[in-house]
C-alpha positions in Angstrom: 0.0 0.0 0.0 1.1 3.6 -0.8 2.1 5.5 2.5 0.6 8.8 0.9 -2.4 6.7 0.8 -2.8 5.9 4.1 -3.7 9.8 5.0 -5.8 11.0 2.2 -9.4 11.8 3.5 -11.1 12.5 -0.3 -14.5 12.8 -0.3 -15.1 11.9 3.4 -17.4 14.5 4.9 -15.6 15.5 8.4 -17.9 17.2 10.9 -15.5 19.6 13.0 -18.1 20.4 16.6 -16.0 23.6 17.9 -14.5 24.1 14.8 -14.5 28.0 15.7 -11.9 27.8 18.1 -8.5 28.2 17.8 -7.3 24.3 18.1 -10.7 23.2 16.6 -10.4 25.2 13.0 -6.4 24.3 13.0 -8.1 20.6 12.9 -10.5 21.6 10.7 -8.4 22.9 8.2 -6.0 20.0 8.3 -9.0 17.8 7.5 -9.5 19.8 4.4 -6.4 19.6 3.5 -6.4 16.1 3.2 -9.4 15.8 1.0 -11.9 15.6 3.3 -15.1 17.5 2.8 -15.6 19.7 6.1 -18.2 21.4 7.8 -17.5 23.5 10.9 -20.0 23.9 13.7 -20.0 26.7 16.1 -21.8 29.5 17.6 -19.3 32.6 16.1 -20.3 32.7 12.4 -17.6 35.1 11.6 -15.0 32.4 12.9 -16.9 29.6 11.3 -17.6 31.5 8.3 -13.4 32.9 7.6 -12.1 29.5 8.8 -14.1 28.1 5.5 -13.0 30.6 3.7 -9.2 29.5 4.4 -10.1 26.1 3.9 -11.8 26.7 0.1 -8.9 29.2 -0.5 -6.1 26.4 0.2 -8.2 24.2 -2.5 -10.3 22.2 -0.1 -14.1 22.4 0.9 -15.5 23.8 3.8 -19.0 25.5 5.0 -19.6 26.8 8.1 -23.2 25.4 10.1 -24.5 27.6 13.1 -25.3 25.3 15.8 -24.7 25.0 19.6 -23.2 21.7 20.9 -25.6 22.1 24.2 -28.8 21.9 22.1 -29.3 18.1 20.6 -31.8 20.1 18.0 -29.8 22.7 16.8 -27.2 19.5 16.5 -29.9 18.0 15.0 -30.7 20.3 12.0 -26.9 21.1 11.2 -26.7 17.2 10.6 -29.9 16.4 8.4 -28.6 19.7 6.7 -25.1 18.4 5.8 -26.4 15.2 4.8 -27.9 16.3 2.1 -25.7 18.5 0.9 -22.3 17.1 1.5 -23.5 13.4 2.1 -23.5 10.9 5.0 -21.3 12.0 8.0 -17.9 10.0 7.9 -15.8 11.6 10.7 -17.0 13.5 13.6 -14.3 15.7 15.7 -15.4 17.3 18.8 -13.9 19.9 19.8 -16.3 22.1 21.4 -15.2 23.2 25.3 -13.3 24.9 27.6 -12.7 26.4 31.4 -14.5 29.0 33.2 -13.0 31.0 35.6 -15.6 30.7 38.6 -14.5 26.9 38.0 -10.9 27.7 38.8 -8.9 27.7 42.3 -7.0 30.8 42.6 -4.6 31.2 45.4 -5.7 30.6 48.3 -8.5 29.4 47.7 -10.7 26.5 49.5 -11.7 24.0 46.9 -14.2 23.5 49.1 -15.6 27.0 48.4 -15.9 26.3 44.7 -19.4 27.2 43.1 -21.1 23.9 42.3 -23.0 25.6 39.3 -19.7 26.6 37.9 -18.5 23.2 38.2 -21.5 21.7 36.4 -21.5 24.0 33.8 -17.9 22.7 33.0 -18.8 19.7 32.7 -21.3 20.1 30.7 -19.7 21.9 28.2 -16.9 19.3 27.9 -18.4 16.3 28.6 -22.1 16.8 27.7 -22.1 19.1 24.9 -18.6 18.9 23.9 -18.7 15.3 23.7 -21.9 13.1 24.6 -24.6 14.9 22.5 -22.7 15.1 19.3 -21.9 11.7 19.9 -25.2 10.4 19.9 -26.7 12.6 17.4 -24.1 11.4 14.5 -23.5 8.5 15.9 -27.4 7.7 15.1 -26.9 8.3 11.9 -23.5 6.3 11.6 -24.8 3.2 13.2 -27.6 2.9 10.3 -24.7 2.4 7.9 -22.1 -0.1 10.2 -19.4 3.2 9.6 -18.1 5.9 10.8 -15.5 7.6 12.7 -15.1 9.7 16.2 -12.2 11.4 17.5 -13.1 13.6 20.7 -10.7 15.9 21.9 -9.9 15.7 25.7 -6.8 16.9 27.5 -3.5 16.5 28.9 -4.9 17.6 32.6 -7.7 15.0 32.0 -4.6 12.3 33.1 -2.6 14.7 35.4 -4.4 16.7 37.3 -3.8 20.1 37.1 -3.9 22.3 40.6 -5.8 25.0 39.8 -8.1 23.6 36.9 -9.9 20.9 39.0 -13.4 21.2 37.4 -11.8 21.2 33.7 -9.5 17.8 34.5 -12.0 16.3 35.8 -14.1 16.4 32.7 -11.5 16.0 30.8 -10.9 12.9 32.8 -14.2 11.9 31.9 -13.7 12.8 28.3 -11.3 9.8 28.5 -13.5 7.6 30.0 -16.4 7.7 27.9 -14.1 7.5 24.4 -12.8 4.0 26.1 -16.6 3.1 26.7 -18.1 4.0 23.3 -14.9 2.6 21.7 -16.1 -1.2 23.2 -19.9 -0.1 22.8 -19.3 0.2 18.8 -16.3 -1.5 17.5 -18.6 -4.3 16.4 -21.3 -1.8 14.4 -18.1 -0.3 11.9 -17.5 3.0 14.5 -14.1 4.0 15.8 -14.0 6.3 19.3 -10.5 7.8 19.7 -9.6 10.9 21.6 -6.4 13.8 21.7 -5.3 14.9 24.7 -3.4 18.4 23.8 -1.2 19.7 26.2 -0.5 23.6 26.8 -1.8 25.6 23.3 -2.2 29.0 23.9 -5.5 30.4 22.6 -7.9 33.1 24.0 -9.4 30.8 26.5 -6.4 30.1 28.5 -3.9 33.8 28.0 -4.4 35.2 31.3 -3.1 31.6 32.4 -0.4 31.7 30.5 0.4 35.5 30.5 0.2 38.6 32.2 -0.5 41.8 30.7 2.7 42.9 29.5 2.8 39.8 26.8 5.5 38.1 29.5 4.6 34.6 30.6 3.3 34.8 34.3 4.6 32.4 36.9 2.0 30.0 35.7 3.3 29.7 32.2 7.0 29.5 33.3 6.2 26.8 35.6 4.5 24.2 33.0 7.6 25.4 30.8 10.0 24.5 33.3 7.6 21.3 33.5 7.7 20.4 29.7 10.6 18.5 28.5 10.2 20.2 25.0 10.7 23.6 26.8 7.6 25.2 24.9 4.1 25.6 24.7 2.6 23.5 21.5 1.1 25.3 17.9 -2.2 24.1 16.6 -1.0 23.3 13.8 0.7 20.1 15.8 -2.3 18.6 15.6 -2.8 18.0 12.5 -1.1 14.9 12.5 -2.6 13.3 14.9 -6.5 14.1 13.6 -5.6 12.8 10.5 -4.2 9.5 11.7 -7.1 8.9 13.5 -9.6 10.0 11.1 -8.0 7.7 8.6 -8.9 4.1 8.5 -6.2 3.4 5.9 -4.0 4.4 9.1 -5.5 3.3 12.2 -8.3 1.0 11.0 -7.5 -1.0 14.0 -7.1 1.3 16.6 -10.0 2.5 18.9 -10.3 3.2 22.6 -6.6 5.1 21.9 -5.8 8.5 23.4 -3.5 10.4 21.8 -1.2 12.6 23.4 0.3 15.8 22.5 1.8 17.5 25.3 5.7 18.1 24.8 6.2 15.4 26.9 3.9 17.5 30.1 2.4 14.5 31.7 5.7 12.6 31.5 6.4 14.9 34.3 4.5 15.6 37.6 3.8 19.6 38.3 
């Protein structure tokens, strides 16, 4: 078999969930650039709608699909919609989620005092939204035809436990669990469940972790530097590889229940 094969996506239809974000559309786009046929689902149409844009302009195809990963009907409609326009769903990435900061322990702070609505709400934008709901709603439509292919994107902190992040590892953690679950659930009906764990990426969701106001990196950043063998934080772009070895079945048509990690080497270490 050709290796070039092996990671050519043409004229699968990818479904990115999150593909707005910042690690999310780098996905997306490395989808398109492999052939597949993608369609980005998010809430910011301007981000949706330019991260198409860069995926048509680079000779791929792309449309953008308003939906929110919290409502199983607006999940819903964007499938049946992309369906008939770009054909049966082949690959679904989720990459919807994130951290609030009324989930996070700042110093000296008593996790005991953390708000238990800003717990749930993390979890239920990484676990239930950003992963559970999409799941089911193209996984419906996957298990009619025996095919199909899931890659949810959970975390480095979901397997070391960060100190200050406790609501957002957790998830994460749980992000983990249910990929190994579905895996067993569907590898008999034709579905793969895989997931990523990133490591540290900056984007707008974590900056004020990472950075203080000057541009510098805060004590924070510096620390998980100190802490990551490859002495940097990661670029989006590093994850292209990995989607597109999972998404492929010419390349990991036997691996499911995997989780890939892409950390620098972060949860080598202990921080």
């Amino acid at each position: 078999m050709n290796s070039t094969s092996l990671f050519q996506l043409n004229n699968r239809v990818a479904v990115v969930v999150g593909g707005t974000g910042s690690l999310g559309g780098a996905m997306a786009e490395a989808l398109g650039g492999a052939g597949a046929r993608v369609a980005i689902l998010g809430r910011s149409a301007e981000r949706g709608l330019h991260r198409a844009e860069e995926i048509r302009r680079e000779g791929g195809e792309a449309v953008f699909h308003h939906a929110d990963a919290m409502d199983r009907e607006s999940l819903e409609q964007s499938r049946d919609i992309i369906e008939r326009t770009l054909g049966p769903v082949d690959i679904l990435i989720n990459a919807a989620g994130g951290n609030q900061r009324e989930a996070t322990l700042q110093p000296g702070d008593d996790f005991c005092d953390l708000p238990l609505d800003a717990w749930k709400n993390v979890f239920d934008l990484n676990l239930i939204g950003g992963t559970v709901l999409p799941c089911q709603v193209f996984g419906e439509t996957m298990l009619t035809r025996n095919a199909g292919n899931i890659v949810n994107i959970a975390s480095m902190s979901g397997i070391v436990p960060l100190s200050r992040v406790v609501a957002y590892s957790a998830a994460k953690a749980a992000v983990i669990n249910f990929t190994q679950f579905l895996a067993r659930e569907w590898a008999n009906r034709g579905i793969r469940v895989n997931c990523i764990s990133p490591g540290f990426f900056p984007s707008e969701q974590n900056q004020t972790l990472l950075y203080d106001t000057s541009g510098n990196l805060s004590p924070r950043g510096q620390q998980i530097i100190n802490h990551t063998p490859a002495g940097r934080f990661g670029y989006a772009h590093e994850l292209a590889g990995a989607v597109i070895f999972l998404a492929s079945s010419g390349a990991s048509g036997f691996v499911t229940g995997h989780n890939l990690v892409v950390d620098g080497g972060f949860s080598s270490t202990t921080i």
